[in-house]
N, C-alpha and C positions, 0 to 999 in steps of 0.2 A: 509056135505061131502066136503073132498076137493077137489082142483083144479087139482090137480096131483095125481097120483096113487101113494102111498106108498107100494113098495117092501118088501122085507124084511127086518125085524127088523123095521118097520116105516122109513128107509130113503125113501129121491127122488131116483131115478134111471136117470142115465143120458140120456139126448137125443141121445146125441153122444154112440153108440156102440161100439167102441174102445175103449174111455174111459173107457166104464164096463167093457170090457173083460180085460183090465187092473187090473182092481179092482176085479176081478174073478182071476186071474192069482194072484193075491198077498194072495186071502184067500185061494187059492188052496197050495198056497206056503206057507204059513203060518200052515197048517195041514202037510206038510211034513217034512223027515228030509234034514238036510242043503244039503247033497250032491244032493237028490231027487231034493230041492227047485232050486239050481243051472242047474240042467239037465233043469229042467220044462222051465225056462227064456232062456236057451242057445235054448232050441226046439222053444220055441215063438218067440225067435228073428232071428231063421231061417224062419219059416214059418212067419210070416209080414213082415221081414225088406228083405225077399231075394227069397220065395215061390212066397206070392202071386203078388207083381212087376212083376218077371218074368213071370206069365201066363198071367198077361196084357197084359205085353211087347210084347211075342209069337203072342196075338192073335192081336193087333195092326198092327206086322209085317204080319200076316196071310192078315188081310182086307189090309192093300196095295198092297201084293201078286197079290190078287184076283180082285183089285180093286173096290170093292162092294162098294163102297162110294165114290164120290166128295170131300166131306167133311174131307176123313180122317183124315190129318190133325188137323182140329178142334176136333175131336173127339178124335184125341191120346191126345189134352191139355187138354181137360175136362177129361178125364180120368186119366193122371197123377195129375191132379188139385185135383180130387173129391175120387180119392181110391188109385191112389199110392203114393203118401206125407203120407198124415193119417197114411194109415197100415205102413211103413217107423216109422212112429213116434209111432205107439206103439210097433212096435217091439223093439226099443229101452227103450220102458219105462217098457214096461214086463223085460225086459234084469235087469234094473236099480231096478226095485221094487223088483223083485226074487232075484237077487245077495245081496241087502241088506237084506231080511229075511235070506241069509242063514249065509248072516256074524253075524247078531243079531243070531241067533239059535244054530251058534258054539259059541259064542262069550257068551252068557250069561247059554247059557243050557237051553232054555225056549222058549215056543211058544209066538210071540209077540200078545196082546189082541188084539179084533178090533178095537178100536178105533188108536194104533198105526199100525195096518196095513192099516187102513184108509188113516193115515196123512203122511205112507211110501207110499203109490200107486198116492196121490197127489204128494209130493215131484217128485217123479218119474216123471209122465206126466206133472211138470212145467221144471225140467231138458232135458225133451226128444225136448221138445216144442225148448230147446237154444241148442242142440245139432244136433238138425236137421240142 
């Protein structure tokens, strides 16, 4: 047996959860049609790149309101550090990956295979990574 749990189709599955749901968001987008595939990336890159920030944000402002912590501070940088950069970064890469299945899906008239939705959801979160 192996070391890693193989998913579906025998891939790895990432560690990182953003990255899959990146790679979810492209096969979701890749079974719709272009204008669908479009809506789906513009929704994903409101909710990571601008949802969920802001209900950090609120409850970061909340604990200093209350003052329930010393620390706050440190815990608003570990927080933007550890969940609002990331989610930031895949909302831009869901944006990046969907907007190109739907340009391929008008552009050729065809669902792209998985293997190029694959190497479209990479491309993606290596452009989100220099975009950020």
């Amino acid at each position: 047996m192996s070391r890693r749990y193989r998913g579906y189709g025998g891939r790895r599955r990432s560690n990182n959860s953003l990255g899959g749901t990146v790679g979810d968001a492209a096969f979701i987008a890749g079974r719709l049609s272009p204008k669908w595939a479009l809506i789906l990336g513009l929704f994903g890159f409101a909710v990571f790149y601008l949802g969920i920030p802001w209900f950090i944000e609120a409850r970061i402002q909340a604990m200093e309101a209350a003052r329930q912590s010393i620390t706050h501070e440190v815990v608003a940088q570990v927080l933007n550090r550890r969940f609002v950069r990331p989610s930031e970064w895949a909302g831009i890469a869901i944006l990046l990956v969907c907007t190109a299945i739907a340009i391929w899906k008008a552009a050729i008239y065809s669902a792209p295979n998985n293997s190029s939705t694959r190497q479209m959801s990479l491309l993606a979160r290596i452009l989100a990574r220099f975009l950020d």
